[in-house]
C-alpha positions in Angstrom: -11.5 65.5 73.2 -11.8 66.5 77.1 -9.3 63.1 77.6 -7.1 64.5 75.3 -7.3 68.1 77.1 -7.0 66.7 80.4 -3.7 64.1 79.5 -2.2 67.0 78.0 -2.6 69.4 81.0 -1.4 66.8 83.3 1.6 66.4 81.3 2.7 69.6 80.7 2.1 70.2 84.7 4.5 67.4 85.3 6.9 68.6 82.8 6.7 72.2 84.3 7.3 71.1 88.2 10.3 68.2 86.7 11.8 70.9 85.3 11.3 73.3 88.2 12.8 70.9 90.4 16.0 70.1 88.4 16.4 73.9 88.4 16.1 74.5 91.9 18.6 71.6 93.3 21.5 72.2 90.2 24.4 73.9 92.0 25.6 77.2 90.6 29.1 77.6 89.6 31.0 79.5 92.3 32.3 82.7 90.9 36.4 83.3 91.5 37.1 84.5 95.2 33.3 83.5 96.1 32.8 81.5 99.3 29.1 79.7 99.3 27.6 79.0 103.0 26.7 75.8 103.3 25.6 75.5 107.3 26.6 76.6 110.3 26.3 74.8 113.6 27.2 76.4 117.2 27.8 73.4 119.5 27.7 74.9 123.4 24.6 77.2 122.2 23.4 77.9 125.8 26.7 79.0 127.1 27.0 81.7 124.3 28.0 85.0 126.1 28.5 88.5 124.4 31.9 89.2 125.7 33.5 85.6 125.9 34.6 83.6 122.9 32.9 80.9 121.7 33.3 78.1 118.4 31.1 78.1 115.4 31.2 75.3 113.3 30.6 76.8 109.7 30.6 74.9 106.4 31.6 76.4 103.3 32.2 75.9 99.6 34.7 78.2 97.7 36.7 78.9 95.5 40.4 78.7 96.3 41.6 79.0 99.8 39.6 81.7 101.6 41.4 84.4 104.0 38.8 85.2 107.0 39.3 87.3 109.1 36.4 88.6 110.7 33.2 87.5 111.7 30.3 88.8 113.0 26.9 87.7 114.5 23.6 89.5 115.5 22.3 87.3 118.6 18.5 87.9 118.6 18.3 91.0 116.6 21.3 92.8 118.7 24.5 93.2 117.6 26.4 93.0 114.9 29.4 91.8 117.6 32.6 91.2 115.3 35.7 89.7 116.5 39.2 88.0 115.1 38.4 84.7 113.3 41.3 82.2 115.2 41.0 79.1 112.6 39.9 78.3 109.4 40.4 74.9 107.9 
């Protein structure tokens, strides 16, 4: 009975964690006008000043062609500094 009891439990663990998984890597539909970050990446990270412009590499999924304008960033909990976005592609 305890082998029974014990396969059981293992299984349904397995089961529980499988399906947890599949859930947690399935990608969401993107809702219309939603844009989905997918990373960002600053290439000349030491030479980042608050006042000079710099490039930020960001990846993103959306839905349609997105109009940005504006970004902002918080560099080390100060900020947020905003400025004119000059490309998006």
């Amino acid at each position: 009975m305890r082998r029974v009891t014990a396969f059981l439990l293992t299984s349904l663990m397995g089961g529980t964690i499988l399906l947890a998984s599949s859930c947690a890597t399935a990608p969401t539909p993107l809702a219309p006008g939603e844009v989905r970050l997918l990373r960002i990446d600053v290439p000349n990270e030491v030479g980042i000043k608050k006042s000079l412009p710099f490039t930020v590499n960001i990846v993103f999924e959306a839905d349609g062609k997105p109009q940005i304008k504006t970004a902002c960033f918080s560099f080390s909990g100060d900020g947020p500094y905003c400025s004119k976005v000059l490309d998006v592609s």
